[in-house]
C-alpha positions in Angstrom: -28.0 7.0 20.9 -24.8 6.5 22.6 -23.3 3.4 24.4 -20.2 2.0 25.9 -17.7 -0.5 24.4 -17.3 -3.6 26.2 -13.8 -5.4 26.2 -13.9 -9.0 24.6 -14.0 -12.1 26.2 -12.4 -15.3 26.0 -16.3 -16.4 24.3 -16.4 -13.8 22.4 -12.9 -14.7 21.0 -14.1 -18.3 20.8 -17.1 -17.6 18.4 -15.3 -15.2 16.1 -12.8 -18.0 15.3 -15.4 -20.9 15.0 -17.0 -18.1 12.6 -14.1 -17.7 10.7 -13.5 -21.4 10.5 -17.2 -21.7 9.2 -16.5 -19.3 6.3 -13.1 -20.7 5.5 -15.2 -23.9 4.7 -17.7 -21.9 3.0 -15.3 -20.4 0.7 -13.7 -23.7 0.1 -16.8 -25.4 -1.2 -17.8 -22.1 -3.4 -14.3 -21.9 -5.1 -14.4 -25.5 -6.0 -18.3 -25.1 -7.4 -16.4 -22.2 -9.2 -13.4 -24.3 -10.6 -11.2 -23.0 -8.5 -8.4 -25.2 -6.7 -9.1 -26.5 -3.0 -5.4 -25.4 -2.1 -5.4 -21.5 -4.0 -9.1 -20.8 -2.0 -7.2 -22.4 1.7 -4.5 -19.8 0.8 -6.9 -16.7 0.2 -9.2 -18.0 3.1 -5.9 -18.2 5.4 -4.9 -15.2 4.3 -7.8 -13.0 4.9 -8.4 -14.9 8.5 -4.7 -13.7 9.2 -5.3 -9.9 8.3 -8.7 -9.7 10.7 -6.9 -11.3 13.2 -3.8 -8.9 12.9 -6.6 -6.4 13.0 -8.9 -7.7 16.2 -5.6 -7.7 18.4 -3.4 -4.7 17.4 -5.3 -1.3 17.2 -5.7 0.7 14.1 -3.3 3.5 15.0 -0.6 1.3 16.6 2.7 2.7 15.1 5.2 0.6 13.7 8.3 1.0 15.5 10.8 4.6 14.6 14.6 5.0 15.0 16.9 7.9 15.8 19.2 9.4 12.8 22.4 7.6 14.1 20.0 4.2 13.5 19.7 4.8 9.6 21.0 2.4 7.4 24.8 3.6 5.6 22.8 2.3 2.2 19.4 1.3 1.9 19.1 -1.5 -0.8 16.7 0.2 -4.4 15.8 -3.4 -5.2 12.7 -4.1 -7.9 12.9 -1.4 -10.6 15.7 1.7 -10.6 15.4 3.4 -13.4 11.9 2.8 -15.3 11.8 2.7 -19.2 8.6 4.2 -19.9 8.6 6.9 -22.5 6.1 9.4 -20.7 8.3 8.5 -17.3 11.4 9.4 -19.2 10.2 12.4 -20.0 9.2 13.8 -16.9 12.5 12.6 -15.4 14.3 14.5 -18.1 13.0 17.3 -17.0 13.5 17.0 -13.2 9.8 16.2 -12.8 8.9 20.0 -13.2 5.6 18.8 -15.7 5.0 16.0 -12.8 1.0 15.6 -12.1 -0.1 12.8 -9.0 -4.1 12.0 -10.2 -6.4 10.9 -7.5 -9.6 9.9 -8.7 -11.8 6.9 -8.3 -14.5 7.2 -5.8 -14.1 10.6 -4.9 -15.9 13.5 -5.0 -13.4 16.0 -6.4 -10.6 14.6 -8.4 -6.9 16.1 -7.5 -4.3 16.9 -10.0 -1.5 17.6 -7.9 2.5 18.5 -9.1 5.3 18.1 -6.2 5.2 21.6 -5.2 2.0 21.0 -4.6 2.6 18.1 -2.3 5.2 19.9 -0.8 3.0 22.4 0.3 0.9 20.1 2.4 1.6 19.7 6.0 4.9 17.1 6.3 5.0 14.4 8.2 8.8 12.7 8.5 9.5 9.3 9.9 12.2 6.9 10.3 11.4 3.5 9.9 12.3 -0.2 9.0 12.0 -1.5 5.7 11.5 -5.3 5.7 11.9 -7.2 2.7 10.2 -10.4 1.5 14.0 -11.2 0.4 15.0 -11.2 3.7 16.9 -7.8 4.1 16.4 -5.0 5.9 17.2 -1.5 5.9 16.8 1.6 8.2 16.0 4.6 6.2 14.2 8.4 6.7 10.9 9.3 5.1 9.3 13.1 4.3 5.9 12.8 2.7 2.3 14.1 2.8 -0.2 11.8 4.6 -2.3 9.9 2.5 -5.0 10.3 4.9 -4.8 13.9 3.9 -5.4 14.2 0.2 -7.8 11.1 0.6 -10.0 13.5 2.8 -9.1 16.5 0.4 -10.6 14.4 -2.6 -13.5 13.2 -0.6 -14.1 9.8 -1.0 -17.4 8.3 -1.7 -19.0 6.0 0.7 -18.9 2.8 -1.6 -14.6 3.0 -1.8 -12.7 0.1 0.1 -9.4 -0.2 -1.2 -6.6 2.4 -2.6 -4.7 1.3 -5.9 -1.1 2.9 -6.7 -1.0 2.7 -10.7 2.8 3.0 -11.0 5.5 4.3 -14.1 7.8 1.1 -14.0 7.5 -2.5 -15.7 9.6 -4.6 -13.4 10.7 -5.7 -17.4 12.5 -2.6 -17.3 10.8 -1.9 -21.2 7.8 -0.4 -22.5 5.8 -3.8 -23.2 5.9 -5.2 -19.4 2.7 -5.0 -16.9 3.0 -2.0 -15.0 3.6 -2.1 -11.4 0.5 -1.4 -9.1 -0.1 -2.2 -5.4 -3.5 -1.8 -3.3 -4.4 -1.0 0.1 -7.6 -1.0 2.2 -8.5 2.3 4.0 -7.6 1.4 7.4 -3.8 1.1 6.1 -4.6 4.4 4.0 -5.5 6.4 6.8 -2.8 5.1 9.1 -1.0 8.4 10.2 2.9 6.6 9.2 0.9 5.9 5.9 2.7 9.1 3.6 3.7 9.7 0.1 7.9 10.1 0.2 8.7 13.0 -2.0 12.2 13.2 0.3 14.7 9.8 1.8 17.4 10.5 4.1 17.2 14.4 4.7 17.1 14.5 0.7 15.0 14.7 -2.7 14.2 11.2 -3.3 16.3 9.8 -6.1 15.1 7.9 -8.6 16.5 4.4 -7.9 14.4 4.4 -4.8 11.0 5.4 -6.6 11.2 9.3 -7.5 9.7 11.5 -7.8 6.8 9.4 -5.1 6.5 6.6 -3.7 4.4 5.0 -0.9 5.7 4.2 2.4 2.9 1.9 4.1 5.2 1.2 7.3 3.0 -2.0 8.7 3.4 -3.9 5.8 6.2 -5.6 4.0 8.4 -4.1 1.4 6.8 -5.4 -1.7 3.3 -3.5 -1.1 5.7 -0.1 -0.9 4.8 0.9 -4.5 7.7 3.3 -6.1 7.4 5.8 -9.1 3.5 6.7 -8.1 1.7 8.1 -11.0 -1.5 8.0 -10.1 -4.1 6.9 -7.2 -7.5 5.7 -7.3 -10.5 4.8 -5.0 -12.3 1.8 -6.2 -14.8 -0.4 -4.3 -13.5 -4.3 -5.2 -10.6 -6.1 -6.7 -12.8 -6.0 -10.0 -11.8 -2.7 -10.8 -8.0 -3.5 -10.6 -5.6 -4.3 -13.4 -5.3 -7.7 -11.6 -7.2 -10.2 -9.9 -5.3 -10.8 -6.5 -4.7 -6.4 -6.2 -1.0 -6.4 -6.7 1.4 -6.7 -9.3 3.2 -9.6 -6.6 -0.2 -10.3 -5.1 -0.7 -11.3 -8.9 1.8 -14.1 -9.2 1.4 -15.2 -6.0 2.4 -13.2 -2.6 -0.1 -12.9 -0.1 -2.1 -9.0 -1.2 -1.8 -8.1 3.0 1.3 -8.1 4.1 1.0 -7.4 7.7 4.4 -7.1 10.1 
């Protein structure tokens, strides 16, 4: 059976924010039952009432905004790590990534084990786009990459996944001992068409300072969720199965895990 979508109205509008405010309070009262400050379960509540309403008023496929090649920035700031010190990341960078393998498994039907020519051999999509950092910088800069949409619906994934985690090489420690760097996603960011793996930045391969041999470029969302030095990707169905709590090494010690723009 078929039917017709009907616009909202100011009601409608109304009761989804008096729901919202209901939960908020529901949350509250079952973090504080749980131990959990009044203050951290306002900020997670805020937070998720902030990314549904970024989500009820600008549509799925909106596109962040793109720039001509004259607009690119003359240097675009590698902030976070720049050279990871991982042994195993080392290696492959020794040798010019030739042994590189991206993993995607998870909650998927058919596990991918993919090198960059690989990649490279998927169709391309290139975008030039804004990078805006927490910090306060910014920075114009041009993306080649695969979709992630596409080798999300190459693996298949299993009805139960919700989110996308990007297990990364670095330790923000720069040594071998430091948490490594991970970031997460939900699938309506993954399957955003400007949502691509950079393998290439600024007409070139993409150097290692800003996150070779791949990194995510998630263009509705702030700098800090644009995980560098991808080494693998899995489909999971809660924050339970993440090296964290919060779904991010920054969403970890504090930042907010949606960072809508």
């Amino acid at each position: 059976m078929t039917g017709t979508a009907h616009p909202q109205t100011p009601l409608s509008r109304r009761s989804w924010l008096a729901r919202a405010g209901a939960a908020v309070g529901v949350m509250t009262l079952a973090a504080c039952q749980r131990g959990q400050t009044i203050s951290e379960s306002l900020r997670v509540s805020a937070e998720a009432l902030t990314r549904r309403s970024q989500r009820l008023l600008i549509p799925r496929e909106a596109l962040a905004p793109e720039y001509q090649p004259s607009q690119i920035s003359p240097f675009f700031k590698p902030n976070g790590s720049i050279d990871p010190a991982a042994s195993d990341y080392v290696a492959l960078k020794d040798g010019g990534f030739a042994d590189y393998r991206l993993m995607i498994d998870g909650l998927v039907e058919q596990p991918l084990s993919l090198s960059l020519a690989d990649l490279r051999e998927r169709p391309a999509r290139t975008q030039i786009t804004k990078h805006d950092c927490v910090e306060g910088w910014t920075a114009i800069g041009q993306w080649t990459g695969v979709r992630l949409e596409t080798l999300l619906e190459e693996a298949g994934l299993m009805p139960e996944a919700r989110y996308i985690v990007f297990h990364c090489f670095d330790a923000l420690t720069q040594t071998e001992e430091g948490p490594r760097y991970y970031e997460s996603i939900d699938l309506v960011d993954a399957m955003h068409p400007q949502t691509i793996l950079a393998y290439d930045m600024n007409g070139q391969t993409l150097g290692v300072p800003n996150g070779a041999p791949l990194r995510l470029r998630v263009e509705r969302q702030l700098g800090y969720k644009q995980a560098k030095y991808i080494r693998r990707i899995e489909a999971v169905d809660s924050f339970e199965a993440m090296p964290g709590p919060r779904g991010g090494y920054w969403p970890d010690r504090g930042y907010e895990w949606y960072a809508g723009i």
